[in-house]
DRENGU-865888 format. One record per residue: residue number from 1; x, y, z of N, C-alpha, C in turn; residue in one letter. Coordinates in steps of 0.2 Angstrom, whole numbers, padded with zeros to 4 digits, always signed. Layout:
REM DRENGU-865888
MIPA  pos  neast  nnorth    nup  caeast  canorth   caup  ceast  cnorth    cup  code
MIPA  NUM      X       Y      Z       X        Y      Z      X       Y      Z     A
...
//
This chain:
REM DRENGU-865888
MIPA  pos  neast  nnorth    nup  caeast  canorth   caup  ceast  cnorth    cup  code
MIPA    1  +0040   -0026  -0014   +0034    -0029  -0016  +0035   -0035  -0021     X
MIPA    2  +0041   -0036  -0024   +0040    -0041  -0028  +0038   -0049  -0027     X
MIPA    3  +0040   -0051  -0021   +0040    -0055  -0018  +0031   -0058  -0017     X
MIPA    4  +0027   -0053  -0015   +0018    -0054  -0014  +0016   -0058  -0016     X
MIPA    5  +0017   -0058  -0022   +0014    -0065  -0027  +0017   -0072  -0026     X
MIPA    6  +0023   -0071  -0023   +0027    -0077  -0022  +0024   -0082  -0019     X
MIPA    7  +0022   -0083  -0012   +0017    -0088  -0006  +0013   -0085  -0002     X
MIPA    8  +0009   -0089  +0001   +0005    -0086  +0005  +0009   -0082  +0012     X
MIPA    9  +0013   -0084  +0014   +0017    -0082  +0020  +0017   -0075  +0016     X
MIPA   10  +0024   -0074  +0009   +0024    -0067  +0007  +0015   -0062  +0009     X
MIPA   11  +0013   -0066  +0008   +0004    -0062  +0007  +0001   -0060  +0013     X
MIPA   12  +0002   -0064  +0018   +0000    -0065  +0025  +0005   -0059  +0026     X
MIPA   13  +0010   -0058  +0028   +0015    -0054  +0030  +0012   -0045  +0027     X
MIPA   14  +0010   -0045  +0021   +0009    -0037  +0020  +0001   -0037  +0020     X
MIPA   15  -0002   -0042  +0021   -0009    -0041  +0024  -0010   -0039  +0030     X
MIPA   16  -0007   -0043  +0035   -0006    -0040  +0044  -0004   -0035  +0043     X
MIPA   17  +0003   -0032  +0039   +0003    -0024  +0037  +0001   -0020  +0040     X
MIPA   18  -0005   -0022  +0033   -0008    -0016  +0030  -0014   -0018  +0035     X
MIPA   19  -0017   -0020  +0036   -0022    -0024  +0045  -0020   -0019  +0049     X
MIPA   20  -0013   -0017  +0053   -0011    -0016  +0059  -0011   -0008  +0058     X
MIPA   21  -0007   -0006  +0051   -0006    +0001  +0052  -0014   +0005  +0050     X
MIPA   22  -0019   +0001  +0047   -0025    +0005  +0047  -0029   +0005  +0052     X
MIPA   23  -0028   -0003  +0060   -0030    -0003  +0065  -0027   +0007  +0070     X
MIPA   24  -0020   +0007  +0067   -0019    +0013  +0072  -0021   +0020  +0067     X
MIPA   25  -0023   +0018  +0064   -0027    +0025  +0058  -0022   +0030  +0055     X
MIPA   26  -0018   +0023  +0052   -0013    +0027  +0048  -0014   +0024  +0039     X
MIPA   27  -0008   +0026  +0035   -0012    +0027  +0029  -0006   +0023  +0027     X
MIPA   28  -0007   +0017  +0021   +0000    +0012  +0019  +0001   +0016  +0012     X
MIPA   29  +0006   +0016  +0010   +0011    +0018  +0006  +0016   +0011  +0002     X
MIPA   30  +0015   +0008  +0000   +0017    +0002  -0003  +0023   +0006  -0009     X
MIPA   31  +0031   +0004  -0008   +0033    +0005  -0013  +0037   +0000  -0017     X
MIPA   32  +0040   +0000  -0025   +0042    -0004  -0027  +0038   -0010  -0030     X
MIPA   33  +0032   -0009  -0032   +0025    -0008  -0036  +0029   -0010  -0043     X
MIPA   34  +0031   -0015  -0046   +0032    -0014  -0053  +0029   -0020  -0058     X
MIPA   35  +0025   -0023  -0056   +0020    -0026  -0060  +0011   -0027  -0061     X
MIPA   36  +0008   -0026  -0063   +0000    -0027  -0064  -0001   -0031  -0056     X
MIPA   37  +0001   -0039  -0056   +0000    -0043  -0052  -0001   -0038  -0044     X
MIPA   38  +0004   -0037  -0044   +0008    -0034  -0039  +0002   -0027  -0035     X
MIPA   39  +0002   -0024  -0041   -0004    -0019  -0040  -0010   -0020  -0038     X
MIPA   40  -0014   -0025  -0041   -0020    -0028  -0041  -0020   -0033  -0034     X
MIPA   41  -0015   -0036  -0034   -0014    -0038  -0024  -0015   -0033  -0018     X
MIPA   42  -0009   -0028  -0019   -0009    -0023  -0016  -0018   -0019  -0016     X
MIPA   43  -0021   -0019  -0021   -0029    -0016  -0021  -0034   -0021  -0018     X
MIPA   44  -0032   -0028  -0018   -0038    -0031  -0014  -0037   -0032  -0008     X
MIPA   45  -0029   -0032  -0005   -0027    -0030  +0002  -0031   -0022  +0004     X
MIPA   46  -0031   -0018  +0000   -0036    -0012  +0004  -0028   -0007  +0004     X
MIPA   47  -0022   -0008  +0002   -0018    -0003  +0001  -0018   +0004  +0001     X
MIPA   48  -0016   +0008  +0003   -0021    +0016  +0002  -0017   +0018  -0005     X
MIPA   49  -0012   +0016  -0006   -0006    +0022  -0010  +0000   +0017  -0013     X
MIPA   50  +0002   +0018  -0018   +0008    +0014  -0022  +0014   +0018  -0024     X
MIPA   51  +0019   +0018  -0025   +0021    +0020  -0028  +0027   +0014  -0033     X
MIPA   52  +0029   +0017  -0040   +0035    +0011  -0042  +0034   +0010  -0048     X
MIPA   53  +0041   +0008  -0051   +0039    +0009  -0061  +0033   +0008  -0062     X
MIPA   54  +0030   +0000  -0062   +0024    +0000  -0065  +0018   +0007  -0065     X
MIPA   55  +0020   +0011  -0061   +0014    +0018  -0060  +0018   +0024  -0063     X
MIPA   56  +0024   +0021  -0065   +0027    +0029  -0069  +0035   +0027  -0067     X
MIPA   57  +0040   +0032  -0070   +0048    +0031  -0067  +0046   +0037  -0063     X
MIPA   58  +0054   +0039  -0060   +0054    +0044  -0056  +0054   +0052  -0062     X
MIPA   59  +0054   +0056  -0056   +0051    +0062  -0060  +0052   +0067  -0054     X
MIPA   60  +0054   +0073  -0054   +0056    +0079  -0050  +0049   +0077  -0044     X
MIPA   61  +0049   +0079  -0037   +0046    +0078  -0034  +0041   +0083  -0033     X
MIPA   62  +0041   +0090  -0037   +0034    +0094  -0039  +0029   +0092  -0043     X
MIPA   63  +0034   +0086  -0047   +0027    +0083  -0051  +0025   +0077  -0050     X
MIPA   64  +0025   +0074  -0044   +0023    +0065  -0041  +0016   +0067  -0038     X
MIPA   65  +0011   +0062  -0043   +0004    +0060  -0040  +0005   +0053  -0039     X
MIPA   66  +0001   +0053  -0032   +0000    +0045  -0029  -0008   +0044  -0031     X
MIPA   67  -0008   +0038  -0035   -0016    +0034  -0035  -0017   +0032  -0028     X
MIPA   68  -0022   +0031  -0028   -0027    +0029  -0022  -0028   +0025  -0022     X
MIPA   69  -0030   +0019  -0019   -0029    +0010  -0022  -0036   +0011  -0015     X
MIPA   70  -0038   +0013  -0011   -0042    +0012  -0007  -0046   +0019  -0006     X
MIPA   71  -0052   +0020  -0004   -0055    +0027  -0002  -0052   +0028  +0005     X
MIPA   72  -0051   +0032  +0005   -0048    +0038  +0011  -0055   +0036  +0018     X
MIPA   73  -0050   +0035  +0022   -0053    +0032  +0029  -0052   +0039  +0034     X
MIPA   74  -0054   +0039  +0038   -0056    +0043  +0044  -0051   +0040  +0048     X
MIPA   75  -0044   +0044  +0051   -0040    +0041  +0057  -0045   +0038  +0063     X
MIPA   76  -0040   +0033  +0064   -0044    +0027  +0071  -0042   +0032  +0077     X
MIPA   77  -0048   +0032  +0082   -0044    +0039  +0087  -0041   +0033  +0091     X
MIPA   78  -0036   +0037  +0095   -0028    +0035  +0099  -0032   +0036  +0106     X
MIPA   79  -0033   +0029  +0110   -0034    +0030  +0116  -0030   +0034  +0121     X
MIPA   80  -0029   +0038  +0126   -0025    +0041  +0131  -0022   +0037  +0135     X
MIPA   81  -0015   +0035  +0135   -0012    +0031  +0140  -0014   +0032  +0146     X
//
């Protein structure tokens, strides 16, 4: 993610992302999150979840809370081929 702030192409690119995988009703996970900038992009893209130093260092995997960066959506239902 460090790259986002860099140009619009970088921006266009994890906007369609994040666009595509919540058109098939999935939830994005954004990781390597390690500045303000960085976070606050990812939130007005509509990101679900971060993770990456700026939100903490690493820590044994019984104690990892993911922020929410977006309210919790309802899965997009999967048409039947």
């Amino acid at each position: 993610m460090a790259a986002l702030g860099g140009s619009a192409r970088d921006e266009a690119i994890v906007r369609s992302t994040i666009e595509m995988a919540h058109g098939l009703g999935l939830n994005v996970v954004a990781e390597g999150v390690e500045t303000e900038a960085v976070f606050r992009a990812l939130e007005r893209l509509a990101c679900d979840t971060a993770q990456g130093f700026h939100l903490g260092r690493p820590v044994p995997a019984k104690d990892v809370v993911l922020p929410r960066l977006a309210p919790a959506r309802e899965p997009a239902p999967v048409a039947a081929l």
